[in-house]
mmCIF file of the C-alpha atoms, coordinates in Angstrom:
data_MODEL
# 
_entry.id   MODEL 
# 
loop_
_atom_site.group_PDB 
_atom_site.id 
_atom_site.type_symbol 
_atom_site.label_atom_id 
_atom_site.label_alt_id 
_atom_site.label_comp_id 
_atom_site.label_asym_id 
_atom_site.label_entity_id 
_atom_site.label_seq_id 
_atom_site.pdbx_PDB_ins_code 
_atom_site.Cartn_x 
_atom_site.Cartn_y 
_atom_site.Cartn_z 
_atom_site.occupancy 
_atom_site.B_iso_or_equiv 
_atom_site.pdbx_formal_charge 
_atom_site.auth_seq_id 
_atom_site.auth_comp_id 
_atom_site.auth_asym_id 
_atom_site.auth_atom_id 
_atom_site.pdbx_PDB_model_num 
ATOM 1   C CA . UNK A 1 1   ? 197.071 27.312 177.823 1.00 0.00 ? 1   UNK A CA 1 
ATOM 2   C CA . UNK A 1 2   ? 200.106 25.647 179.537 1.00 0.00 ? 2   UNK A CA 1 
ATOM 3   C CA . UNK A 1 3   ? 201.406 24.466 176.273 1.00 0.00 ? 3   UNK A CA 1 
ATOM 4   C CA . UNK A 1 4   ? 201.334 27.808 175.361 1.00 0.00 ? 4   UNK A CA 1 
ATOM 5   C CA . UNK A 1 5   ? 203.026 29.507 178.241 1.00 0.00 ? 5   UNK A CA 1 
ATOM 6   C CA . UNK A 1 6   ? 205.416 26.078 178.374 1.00 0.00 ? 6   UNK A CA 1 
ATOM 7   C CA . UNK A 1 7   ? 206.363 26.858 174.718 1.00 0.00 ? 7   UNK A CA 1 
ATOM 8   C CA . UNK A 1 8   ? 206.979 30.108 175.137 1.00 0.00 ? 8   UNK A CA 1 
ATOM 9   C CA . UNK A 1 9   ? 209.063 29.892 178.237 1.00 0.00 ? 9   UNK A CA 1 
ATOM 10  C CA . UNK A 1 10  ? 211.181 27.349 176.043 1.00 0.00 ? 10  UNK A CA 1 
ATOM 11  C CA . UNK A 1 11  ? 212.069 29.978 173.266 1.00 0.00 ? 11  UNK A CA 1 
ATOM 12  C CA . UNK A 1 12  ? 212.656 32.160 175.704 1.00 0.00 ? 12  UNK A CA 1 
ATOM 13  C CA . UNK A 1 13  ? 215.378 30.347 177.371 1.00 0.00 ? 13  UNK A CA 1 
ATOM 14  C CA . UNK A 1 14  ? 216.244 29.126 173.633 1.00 0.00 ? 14  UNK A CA 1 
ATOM 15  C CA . UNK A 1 15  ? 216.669 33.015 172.906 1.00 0.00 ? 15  UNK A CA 1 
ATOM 16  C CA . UNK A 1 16  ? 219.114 33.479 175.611 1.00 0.00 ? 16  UNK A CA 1 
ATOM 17  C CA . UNK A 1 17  ? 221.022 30.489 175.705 1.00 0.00 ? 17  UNK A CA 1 
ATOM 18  C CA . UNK A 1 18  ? 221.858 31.075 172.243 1.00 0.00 ? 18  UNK A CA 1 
ATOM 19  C CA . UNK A 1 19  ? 223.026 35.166 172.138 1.00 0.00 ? 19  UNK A CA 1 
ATOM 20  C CA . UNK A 1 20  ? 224.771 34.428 175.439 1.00 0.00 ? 20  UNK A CA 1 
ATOM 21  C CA . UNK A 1 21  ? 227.372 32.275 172.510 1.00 0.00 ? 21  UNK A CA 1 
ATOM 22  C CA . UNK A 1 22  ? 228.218 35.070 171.073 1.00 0.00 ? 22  UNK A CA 1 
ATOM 23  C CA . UNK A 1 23  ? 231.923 35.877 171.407 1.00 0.00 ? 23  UNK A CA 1 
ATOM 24  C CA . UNK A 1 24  ? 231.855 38.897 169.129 1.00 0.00 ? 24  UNK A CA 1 
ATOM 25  C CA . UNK A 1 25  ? 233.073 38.978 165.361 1.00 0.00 ? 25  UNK A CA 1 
ATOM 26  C CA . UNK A 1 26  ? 234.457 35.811 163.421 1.00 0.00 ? 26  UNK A CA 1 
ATOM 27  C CA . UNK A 1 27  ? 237.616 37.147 162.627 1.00 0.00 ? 27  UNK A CA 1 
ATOM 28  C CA . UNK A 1 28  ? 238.506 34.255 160.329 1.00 0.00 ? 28  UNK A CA 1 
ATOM 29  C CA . UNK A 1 29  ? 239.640 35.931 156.858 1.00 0.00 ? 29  UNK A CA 1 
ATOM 30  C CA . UNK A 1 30  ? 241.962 33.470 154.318 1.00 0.00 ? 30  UNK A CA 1 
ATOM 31  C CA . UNK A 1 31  ? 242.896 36.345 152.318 1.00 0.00 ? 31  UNK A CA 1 
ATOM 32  C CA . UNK A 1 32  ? 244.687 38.010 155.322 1.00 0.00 ? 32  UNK A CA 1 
ATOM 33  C CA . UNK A 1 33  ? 247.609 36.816 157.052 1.00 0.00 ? 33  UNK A CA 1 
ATOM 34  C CA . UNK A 1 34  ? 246.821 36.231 160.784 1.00 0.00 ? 34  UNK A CA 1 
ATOM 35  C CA . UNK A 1 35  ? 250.421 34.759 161.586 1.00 0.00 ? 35  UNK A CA 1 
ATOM 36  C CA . UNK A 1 36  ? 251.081 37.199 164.346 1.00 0.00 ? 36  UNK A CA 1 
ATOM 37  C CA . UNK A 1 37  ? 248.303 37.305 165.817 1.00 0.00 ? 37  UNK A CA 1 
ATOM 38  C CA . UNK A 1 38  ? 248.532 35.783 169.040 1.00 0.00 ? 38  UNK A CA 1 
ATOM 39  C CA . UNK A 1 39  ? 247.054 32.183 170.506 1.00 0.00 ? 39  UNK A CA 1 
ATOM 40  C CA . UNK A 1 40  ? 244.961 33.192 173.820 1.00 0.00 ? 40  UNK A CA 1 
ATOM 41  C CA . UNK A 1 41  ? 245.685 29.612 174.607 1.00 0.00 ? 41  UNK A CA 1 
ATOM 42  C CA . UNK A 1 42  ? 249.435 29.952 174.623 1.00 0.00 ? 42  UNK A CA 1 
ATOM 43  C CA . UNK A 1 43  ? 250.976 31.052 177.909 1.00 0.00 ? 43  UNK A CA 1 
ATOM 44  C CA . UNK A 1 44  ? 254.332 31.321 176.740 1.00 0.00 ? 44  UNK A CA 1 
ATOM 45  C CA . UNK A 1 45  ? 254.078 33.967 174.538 1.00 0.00 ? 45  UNK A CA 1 
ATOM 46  C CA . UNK A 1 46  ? 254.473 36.931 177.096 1.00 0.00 ? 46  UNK A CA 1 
ATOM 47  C CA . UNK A 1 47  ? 252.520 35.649 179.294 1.00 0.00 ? 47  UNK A CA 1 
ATOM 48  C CA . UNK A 1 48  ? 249.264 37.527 176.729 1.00 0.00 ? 48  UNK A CA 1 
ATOM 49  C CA . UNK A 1 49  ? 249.850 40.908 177.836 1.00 0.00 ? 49  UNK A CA 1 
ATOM 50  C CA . UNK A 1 50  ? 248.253 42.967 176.088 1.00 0.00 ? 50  UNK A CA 1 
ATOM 51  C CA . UNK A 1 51  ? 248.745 44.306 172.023 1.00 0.00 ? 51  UNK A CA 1 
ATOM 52  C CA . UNK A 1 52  ? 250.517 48.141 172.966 1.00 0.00 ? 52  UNK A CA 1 
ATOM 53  C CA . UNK A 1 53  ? 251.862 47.221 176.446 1.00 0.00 ? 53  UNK A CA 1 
ATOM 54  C CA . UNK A 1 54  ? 254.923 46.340 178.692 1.00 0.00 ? 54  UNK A CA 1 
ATOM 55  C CA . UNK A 1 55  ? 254.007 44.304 181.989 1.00 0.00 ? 55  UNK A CA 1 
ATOM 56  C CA . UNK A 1 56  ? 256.975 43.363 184.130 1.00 0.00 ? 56  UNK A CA 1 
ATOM 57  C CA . UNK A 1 57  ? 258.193 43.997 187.221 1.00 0.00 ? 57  UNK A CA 1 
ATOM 58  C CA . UNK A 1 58  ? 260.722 47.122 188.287 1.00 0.00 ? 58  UNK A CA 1 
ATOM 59  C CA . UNK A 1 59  ? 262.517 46.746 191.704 1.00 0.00 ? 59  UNK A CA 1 
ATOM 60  C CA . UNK A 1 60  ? 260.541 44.138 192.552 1.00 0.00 ? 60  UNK A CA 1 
ATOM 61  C CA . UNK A 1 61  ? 256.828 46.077 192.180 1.00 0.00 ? 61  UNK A CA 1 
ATOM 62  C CA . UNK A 1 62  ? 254.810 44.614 188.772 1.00 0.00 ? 62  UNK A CA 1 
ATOM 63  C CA . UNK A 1 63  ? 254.200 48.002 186.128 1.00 0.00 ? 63  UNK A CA 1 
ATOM 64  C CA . UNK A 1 64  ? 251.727 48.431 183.357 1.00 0.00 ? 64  UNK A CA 1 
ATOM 65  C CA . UNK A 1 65  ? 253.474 50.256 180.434 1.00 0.00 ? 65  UNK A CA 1 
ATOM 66  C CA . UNK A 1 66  ? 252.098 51.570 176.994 1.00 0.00 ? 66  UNK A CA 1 
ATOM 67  C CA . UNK A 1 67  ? 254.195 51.553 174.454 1.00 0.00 ? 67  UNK A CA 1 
ATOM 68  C CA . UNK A 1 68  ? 255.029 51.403 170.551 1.00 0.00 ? 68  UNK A CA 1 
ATOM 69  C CA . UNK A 1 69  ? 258.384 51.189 168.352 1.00 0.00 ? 69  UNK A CA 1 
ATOM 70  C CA . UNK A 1 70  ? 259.531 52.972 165.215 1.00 0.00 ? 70  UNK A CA 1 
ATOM 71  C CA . UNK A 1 71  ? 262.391 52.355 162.778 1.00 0.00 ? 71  UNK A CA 1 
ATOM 72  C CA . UNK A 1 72  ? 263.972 55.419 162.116 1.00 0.00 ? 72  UNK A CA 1 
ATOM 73  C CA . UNK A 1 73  ? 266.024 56.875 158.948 1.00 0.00 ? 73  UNK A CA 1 
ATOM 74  C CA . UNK A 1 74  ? 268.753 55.391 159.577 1.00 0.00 ? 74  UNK A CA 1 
ATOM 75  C CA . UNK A 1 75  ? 268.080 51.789 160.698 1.00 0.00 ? 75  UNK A CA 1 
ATOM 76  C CA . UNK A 1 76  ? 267.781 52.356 164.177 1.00 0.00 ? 76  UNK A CA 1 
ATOM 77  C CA . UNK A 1 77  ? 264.805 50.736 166.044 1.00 0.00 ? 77  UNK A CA 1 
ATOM 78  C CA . UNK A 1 78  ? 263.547 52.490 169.546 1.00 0.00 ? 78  UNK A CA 1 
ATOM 79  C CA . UNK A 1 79  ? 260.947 50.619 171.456 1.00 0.00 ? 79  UNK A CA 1 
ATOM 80  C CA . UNK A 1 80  ? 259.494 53.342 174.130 1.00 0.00 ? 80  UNK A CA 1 
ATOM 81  C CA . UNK A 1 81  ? 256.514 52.252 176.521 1.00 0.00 ? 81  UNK A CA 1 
ATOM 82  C CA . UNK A 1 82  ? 255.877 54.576 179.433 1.00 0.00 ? 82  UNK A CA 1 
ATOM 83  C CA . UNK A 1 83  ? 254.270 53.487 183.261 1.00 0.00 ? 83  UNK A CA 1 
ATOM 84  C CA . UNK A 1 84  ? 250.415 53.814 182.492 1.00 0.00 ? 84  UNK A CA 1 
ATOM 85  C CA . UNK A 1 85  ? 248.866 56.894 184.650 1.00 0.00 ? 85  UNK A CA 1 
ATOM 86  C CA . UNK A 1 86  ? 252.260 57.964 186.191 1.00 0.00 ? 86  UNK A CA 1 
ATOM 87  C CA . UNK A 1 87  ? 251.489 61.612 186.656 1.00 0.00 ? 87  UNK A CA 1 
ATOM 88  C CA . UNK A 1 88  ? 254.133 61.916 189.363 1.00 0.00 ? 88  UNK A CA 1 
ATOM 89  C CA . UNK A 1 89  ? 257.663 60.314 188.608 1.00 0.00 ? 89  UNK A CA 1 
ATOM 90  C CA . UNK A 1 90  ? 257.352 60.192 184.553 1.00 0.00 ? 90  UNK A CA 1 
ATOM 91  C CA . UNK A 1 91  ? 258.530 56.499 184.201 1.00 0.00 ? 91  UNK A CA 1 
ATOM 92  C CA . UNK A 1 92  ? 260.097 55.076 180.644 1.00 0.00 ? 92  UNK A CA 1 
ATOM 93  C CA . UNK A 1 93  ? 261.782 52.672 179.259 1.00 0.00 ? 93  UNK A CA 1 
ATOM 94  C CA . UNK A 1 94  ? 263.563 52.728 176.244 1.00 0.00 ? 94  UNK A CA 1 
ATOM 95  C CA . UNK A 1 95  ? 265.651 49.873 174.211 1.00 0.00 ? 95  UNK A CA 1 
ATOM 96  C CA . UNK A 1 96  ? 267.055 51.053 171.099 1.00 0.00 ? 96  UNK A CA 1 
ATOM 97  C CA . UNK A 1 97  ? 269.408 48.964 168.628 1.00 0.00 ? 97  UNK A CA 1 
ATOM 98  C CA . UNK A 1 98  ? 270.261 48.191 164.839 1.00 0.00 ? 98  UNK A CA 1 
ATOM 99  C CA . UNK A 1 99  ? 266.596 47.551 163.348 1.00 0.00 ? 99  UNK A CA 1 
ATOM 100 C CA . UNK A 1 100 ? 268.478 44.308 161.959 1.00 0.00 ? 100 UNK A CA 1 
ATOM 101 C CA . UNK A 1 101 ? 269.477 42.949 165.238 1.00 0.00 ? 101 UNK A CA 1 
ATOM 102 C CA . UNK A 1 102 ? 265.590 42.264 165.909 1.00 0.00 ? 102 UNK A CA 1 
ATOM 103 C CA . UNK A 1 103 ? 264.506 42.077 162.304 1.00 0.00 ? 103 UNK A CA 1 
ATOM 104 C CA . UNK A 1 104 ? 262.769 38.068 161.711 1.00 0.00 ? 104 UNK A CA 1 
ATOM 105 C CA . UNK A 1 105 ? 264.240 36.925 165.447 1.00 0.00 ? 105 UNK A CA 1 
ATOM 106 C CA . UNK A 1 106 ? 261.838 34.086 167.091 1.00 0.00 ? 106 UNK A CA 1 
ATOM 107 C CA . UNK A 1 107 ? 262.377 33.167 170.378 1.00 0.00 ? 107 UNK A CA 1 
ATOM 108 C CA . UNK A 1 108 ? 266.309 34.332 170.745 1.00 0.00 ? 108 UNK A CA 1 
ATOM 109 C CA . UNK A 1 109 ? 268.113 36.022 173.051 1.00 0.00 ? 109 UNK A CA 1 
ATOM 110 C CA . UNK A 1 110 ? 269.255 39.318 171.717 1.00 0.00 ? 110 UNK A CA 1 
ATOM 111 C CA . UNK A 1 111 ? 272.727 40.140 173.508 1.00 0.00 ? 111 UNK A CA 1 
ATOM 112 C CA . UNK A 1 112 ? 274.372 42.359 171.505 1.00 0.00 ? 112 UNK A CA 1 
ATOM 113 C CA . UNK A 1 113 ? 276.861 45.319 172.983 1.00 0.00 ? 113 UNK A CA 1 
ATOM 114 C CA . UNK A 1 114 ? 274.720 47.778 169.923 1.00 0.00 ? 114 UNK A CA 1 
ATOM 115 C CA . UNK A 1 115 ? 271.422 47.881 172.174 1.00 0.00 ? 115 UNK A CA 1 
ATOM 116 C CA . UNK A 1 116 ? 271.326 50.303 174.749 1.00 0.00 ? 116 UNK A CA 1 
ATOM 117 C CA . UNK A 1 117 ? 267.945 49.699 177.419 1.00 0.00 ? 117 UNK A CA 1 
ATOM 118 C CA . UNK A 1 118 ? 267.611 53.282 179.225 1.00 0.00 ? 118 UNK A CA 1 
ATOM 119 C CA . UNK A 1 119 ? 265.094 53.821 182.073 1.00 0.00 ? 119 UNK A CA 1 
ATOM 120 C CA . UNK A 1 120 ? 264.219 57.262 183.385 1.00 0.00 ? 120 UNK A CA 1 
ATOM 121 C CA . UNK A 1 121 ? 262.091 58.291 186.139 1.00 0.00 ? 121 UNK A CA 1 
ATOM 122 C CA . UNK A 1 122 ? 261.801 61.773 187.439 1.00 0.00 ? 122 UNK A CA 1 
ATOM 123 C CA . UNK A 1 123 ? 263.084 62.274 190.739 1.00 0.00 ? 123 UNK A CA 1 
ATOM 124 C CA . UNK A 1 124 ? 261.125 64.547 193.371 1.00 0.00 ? 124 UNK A CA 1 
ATOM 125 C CA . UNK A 1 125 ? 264.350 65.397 195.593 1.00 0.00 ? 125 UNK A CA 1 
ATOM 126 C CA . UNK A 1 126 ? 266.544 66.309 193.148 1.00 0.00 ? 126 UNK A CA 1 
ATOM 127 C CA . UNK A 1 127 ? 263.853 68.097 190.903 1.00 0.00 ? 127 UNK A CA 1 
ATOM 128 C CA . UNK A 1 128 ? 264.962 66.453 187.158 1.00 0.00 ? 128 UNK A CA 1 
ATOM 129 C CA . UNK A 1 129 ? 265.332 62.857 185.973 1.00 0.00 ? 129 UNK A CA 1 
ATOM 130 C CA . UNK A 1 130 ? 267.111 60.019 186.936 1.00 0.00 ? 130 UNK A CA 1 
ATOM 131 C CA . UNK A 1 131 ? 268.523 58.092 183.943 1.00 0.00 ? 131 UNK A CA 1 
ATOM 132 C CA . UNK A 1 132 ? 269.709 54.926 184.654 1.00 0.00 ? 132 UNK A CA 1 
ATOM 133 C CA . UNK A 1 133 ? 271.184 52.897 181.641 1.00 0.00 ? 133 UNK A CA 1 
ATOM 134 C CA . UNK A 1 134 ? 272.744 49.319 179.952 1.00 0.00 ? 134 UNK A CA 1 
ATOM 135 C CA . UNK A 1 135 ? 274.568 50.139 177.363 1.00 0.00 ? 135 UNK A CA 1 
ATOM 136 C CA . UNK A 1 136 ? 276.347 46.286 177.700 1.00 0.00 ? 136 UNK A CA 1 
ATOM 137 C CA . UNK A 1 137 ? 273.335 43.996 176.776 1.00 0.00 ? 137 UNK A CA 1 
ATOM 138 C CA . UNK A 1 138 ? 276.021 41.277 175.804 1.00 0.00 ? 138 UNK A CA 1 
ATOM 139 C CA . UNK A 1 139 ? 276.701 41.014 179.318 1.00 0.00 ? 139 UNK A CA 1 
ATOM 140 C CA . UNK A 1 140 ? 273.764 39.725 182.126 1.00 0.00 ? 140 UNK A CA 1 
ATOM 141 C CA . UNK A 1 141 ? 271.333 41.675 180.761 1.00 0.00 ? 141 UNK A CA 1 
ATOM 142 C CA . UNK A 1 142 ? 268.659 40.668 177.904 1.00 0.00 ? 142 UNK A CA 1 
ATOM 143 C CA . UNK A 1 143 ? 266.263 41.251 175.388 1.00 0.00 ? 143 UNK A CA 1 
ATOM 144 C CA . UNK A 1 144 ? 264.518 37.851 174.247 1.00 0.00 ? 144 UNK A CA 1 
ATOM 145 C CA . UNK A 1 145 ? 262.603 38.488 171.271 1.00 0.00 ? 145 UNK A CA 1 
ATOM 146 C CA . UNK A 1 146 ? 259.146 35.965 171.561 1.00 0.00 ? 146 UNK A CA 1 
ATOM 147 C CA . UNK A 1 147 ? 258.392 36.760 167.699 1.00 0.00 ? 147 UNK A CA 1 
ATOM 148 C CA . UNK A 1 148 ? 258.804 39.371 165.272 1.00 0.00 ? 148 UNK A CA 1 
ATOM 149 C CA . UNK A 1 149 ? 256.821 40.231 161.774 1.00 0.00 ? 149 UNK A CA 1 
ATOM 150 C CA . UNK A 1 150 ? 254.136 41.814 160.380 1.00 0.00 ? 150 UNK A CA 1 
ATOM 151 C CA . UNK A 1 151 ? 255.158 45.378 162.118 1.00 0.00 ? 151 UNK A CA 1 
ATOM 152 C CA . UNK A 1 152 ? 254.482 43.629 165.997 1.00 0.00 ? 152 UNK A CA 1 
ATOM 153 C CA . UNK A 1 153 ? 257.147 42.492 167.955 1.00 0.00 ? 153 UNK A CA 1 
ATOM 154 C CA . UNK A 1 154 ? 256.815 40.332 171.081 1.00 0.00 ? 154 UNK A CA 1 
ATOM 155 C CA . UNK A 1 155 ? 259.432 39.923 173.998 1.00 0.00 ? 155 UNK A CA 1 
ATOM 156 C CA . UNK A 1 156 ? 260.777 40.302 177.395 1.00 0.00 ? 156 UNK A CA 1 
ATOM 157 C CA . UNK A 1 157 ? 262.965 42.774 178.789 1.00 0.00 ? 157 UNK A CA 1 
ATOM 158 C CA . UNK A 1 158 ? 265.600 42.008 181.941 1.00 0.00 ? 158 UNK A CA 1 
ATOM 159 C CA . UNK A 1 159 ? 268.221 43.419 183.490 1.00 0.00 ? 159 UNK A CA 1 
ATOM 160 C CA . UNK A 1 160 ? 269.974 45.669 185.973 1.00 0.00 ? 160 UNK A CA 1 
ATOM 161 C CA . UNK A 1 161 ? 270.346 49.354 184.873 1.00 0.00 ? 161 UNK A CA 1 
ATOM 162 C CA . UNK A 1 162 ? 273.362 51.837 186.744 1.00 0.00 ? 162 UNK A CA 1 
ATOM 163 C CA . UNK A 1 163 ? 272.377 55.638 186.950 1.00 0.00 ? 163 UNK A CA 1 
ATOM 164 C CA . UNK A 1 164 ? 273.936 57.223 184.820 1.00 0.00 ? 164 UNK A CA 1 
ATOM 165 C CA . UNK A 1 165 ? 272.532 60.941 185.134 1.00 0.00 ? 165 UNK A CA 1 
ATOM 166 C CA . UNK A 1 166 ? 273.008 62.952 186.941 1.00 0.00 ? 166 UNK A CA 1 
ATOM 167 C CA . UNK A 1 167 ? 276.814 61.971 186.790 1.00 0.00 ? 167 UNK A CA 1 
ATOM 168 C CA . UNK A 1 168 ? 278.767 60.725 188.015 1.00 0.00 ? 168 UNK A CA 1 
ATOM 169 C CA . UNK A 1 169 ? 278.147 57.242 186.914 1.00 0.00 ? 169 UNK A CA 1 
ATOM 170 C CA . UNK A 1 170 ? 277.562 55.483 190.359 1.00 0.00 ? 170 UNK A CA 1 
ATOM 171 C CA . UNK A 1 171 ? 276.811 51.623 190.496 1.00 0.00 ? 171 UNK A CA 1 
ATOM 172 C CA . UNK A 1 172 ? 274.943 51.408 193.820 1.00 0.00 ? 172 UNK A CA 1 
ATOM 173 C CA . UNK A 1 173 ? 272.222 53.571 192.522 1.00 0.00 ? 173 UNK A CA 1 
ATOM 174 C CA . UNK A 1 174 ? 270.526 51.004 190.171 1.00 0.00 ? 174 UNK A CA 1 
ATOM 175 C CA . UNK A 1 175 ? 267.461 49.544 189.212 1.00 0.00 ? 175 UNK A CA 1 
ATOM 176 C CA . UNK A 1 176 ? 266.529 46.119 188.151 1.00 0.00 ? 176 UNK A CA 1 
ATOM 177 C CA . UNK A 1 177 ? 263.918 45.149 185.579 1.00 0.00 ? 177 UNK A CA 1 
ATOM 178 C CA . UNK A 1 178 ? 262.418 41.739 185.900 1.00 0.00 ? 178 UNK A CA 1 
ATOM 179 C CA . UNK A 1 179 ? 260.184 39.673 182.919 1.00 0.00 ? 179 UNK A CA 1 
ATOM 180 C CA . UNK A 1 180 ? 259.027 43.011 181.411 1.00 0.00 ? 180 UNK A CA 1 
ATOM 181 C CA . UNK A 1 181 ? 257.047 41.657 178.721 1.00 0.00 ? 181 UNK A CA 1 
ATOM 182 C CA . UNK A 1 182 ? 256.165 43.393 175.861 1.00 0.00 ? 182 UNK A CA 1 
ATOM 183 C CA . UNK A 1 183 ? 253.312 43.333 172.679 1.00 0.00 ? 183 UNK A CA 1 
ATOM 184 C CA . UNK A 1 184 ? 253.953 46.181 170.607 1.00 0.00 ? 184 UNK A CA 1 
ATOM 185 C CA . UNK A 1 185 ? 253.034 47.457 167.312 1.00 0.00 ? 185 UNK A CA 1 
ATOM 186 C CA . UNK A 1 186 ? 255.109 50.099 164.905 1.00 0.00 ? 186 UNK A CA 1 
ATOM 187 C CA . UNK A 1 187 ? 254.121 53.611 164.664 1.00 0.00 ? 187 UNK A CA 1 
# 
């Protein structure tokens, strides 16, 4: 009798020992190309955030964004992500540019005067949106592209934005955008 409850205790703990090694579906496929799919191991690719998000910091306080880019018509590529349950102030960011400027970049620093990084946030005061702007990426700020292919792109976002609406244009009123990291697919 105690072999019996002994052995059955044992292929009990067998049972769960082994469905607790589970880690979901082998994803493993040769005939698919899985070279943008991102290393869980590798820290220095965005620091993993998450595929369809922005996470960075704005003035100083850390944001979770959704976002997504497109390629338009006419070469153009936006990249929009907007502040994840923001039902009050309506926060987005927006960095739009030459599709070619990003197109096959891996781990450079996109400076380039034709990219324009936009933030807007509605303001409760004044009753509309506050649209602050760099429209001078070739100056301080950035856009570092981690890796680009297979309609993904990966990358950081920094930089000091001036208000720009509503005008005039005033420097004092700006807002700064720290390691805003992005993961986002095309739509």
């Amino acid at each position: 009798m105690r072999r019996i409850i002994t052995t059955t205790l044992f292929a009990a703990v067998s049972a769960i020992a082994i469905s607790s090694c589970d880690n979901g579906a082998y994803t493993a496929n040769p005939k698919k190309d899985q070279t943008s799919t991102m290393n869980p191991f590798d820290n220095t690719i965005a620091n993993n955030v998450l595929i369809g998000t922005m996470e960075g910091k704005i003035d100083g306080k850390t944001y979770d964004l959704k976002g997504y880019y497109t390629v338009d018509e006419n070469n153009m590529r936006t990249i929009w992500a907007r502040v994840i349950n923001d039902s009050v102030f309506f926060r987005t960011i927006m960095i739009v540019g030459n599709n070619d400027v990003f197109k096959g970049k891996t781990n450079e620093v996109l400076r380039d005067p034709v990219i324009s990084i936009t933030y807007s946030a509605y303001d409760t005061m004044l009753k509309r949106n506050k649209v602050f702007m760099s429209t001078n990426v070739a100056a301080s700020d950035s856009v570092k592209i981690y890796k680009e292919g297979d309609d993904k792109i990966w990358g950081q976002l920094n930089g000091k934005l001036i208000r720009e609406d509503p005008p005039p244009s005033d420097p004092s009123d700006s807002v700064f955008i720290d390691h805003m990291n992005f993961y986002l697919e095309k739509k």
